[in-house]
C-alpha positions as CSV (number, residue, x, y, z in Angstrom):
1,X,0.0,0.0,0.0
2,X,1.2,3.3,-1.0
3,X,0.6,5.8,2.2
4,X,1.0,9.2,3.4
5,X,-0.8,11.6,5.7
6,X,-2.0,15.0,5.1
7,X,-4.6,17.5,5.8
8,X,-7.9,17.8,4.1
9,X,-9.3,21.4,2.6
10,X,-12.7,22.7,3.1
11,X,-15.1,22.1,-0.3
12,X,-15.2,25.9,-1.0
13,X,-11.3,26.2,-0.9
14,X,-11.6,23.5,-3.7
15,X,-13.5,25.2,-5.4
16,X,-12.2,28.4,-5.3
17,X,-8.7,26.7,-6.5
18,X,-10.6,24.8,-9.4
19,X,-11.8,28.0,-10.8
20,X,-8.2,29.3,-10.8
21,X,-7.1,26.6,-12.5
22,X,-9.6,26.0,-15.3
23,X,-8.5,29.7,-15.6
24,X,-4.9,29.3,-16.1
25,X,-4.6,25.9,-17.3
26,X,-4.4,27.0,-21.1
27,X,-1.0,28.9,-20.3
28,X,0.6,25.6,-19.8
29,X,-1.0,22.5,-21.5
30,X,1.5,20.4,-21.5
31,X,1.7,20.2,-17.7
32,X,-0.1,17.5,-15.6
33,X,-2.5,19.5,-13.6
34,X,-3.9,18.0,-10.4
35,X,-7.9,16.7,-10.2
36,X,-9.3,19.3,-7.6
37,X,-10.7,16.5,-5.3
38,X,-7.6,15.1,-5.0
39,X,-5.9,18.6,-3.7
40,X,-4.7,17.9,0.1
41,X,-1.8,19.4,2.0
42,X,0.9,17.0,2.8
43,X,2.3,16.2,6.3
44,X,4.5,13.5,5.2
45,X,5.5,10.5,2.5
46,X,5.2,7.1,3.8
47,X,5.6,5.6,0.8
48,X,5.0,1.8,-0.2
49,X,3.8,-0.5,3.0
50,X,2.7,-4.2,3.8
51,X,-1.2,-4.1,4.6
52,X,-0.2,-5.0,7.7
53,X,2.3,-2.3,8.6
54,X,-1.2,-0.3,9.0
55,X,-2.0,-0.4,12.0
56,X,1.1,0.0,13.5
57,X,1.2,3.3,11.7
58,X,-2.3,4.5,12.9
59,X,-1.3,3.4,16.8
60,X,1.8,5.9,16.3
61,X,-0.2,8.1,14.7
62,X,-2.9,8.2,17.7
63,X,-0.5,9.5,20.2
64,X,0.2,12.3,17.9
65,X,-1.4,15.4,19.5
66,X,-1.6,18.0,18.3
67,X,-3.9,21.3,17.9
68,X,-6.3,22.9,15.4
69,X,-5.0,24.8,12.9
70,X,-5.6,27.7,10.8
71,X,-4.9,27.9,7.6
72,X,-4.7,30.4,4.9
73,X,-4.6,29.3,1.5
74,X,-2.8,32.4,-1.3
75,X,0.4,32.9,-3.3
76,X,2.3,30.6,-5.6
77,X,5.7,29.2,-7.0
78,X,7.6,27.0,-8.3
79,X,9.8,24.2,-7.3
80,X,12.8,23.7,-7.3
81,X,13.0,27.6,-8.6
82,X,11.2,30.0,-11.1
83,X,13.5,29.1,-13.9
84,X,13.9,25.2,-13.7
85,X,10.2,24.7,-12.8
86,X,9.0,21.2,-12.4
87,X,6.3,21.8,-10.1
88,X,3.4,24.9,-9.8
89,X,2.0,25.1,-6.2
90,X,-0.3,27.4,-3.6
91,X,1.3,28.7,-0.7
92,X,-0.4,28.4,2.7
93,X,0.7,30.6,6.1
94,X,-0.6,29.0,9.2
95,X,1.2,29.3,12.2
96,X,4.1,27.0,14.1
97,X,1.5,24.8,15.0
98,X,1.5,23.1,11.4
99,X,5.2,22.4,11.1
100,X,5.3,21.2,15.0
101,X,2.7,18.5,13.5
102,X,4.8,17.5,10.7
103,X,7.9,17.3,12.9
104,X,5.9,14.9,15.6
105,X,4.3,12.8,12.6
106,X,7.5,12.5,10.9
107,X,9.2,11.4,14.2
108,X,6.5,9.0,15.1
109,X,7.0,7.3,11.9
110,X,10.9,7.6,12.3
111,X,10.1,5.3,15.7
112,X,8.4,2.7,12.9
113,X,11.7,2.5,11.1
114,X,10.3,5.1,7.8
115,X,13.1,7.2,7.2
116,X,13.0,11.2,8.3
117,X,12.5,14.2,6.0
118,X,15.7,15.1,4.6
119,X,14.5,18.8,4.1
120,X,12.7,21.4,6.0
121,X,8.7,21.1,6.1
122,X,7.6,23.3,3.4
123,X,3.4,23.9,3.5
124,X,1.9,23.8,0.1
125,X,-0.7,22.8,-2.3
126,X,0.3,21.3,-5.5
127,X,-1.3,22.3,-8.4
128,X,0.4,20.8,-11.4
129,X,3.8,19.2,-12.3
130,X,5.5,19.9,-15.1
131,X,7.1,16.8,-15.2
132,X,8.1,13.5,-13.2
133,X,10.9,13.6,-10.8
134,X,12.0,15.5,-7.5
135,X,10.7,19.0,-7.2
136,X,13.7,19.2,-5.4
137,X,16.8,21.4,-7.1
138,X,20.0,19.5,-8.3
139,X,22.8,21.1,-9.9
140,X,22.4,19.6,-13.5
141,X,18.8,21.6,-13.7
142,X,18.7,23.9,-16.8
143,X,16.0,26.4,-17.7
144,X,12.4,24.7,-18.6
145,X,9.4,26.5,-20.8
146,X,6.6,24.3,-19.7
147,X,5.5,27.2,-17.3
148,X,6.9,29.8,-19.0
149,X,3.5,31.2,-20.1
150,X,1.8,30.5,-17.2
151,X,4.4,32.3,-15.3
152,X,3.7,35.3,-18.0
153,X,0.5,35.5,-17.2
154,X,0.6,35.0,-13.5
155,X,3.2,37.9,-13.2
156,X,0.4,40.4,-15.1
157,X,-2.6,39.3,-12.4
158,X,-2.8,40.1,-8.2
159,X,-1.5,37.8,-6.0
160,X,-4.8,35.2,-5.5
161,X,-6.1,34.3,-2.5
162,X,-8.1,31.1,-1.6
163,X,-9.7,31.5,1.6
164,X,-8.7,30.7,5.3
165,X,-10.0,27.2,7.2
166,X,-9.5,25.5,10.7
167,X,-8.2,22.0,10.3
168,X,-9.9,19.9,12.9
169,X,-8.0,16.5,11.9
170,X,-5.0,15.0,10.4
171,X,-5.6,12.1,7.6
172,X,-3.6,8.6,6.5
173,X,-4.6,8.0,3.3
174,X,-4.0,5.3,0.6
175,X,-2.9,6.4,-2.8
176,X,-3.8,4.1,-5.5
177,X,-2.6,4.8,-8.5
178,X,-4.8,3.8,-11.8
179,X,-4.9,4.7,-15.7
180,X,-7.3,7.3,-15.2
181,X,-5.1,9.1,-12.4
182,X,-4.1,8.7,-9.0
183,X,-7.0,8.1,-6.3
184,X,-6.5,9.1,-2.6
185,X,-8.4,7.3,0.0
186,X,-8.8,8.1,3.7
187,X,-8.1,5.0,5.7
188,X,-8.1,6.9,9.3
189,X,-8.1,10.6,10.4
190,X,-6.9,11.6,13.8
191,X,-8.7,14.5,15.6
192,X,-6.7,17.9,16.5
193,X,-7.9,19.3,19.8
């Protein structure tokens, strides 16, 4: 089973991020833009597990505390940088709180032998990819134009803003992947007091 857990957005977030994308996805076609229900915020990568490794993940996961956050959904960018852009993505601000709870997941996961984040926790939505591989920078990456007009025309419009939310609970989901696209499935979610 391919896992990892995140945080779910409120239906009129979605929304509002859908009709920003049916509104921009012209300016790059070739790019493989993400299904709006399928838009979460992730806390961290499991990756591939047995079936039974489950529920010794959600046992670590219930002694995760943690408290509700808020969230405010605006901006964008690209990773790994403007120039060499492989990935297009919505910012969020929320407070400490959010990368405290991706600290404590990642460590209670670390105590199940799944290896630690290599990189600071960096909040975001992602809205397209412009191709496969890391969004992370290496030194071989060279200019890329698949978001060149899309970064044309984002540079010409105000900064958007999505909406604000308080996240009440933390998710492990399933990600199945499929020939119609990826699917994400909730298999627990873990309340945030």
């Amino acid at each position: 089973m391919r896992l990892f857990i995140a945080l779910d957005i409120e239906n009129s977030i979605r929304e509002r991020l859908e009709r920003f994308m049916d509104g921009i996805r012209g300016f790059a076609p070739d790019a493989r833009w993400v299904r709006p229900e399928s838009l979460h915020v992730t806390l961290k990568f499991i990756g591939e597990q047995p079936v039974q490794g489950v529920e010794k993940i959600n046992q670590a996961l219930a002694t995760v505390s943690g408290t509700r956050l808020e969230l405010a959904f605006a901006g964008y960018g690209f990773f790994p940088t403007t120039k060499a852009a492989r990935v297009f993505w919505v910012g969020i601000q929320s407070g400490q709180e959010l990368a405290t709870l991706a600290a404590s997941i990642d460590t209670s996961m670390h105590q199940l032998g799944i290896p630690k984040e290599e990189h600071a926790f960096s909040p975001h939505l992602t809205l397209a990819r412009g191709n496969s591989g890391s969004p992370r920078w290496k030194k071989e990456d060279a200019p890329t134009l698949k978001f060149s007009r899309l970064q044309e025309k984002l540079a010409s419009m105000p900064a958007p803003e999505f909406g604000t939310m308080t996240s009440h609970e933390f998710h492990l989901f399933e990600s199945t992947l499929s020939p119609g696209g990826t699917k994400y499935s909730k298999l627990r979610s873990f309340a945030l007091l």
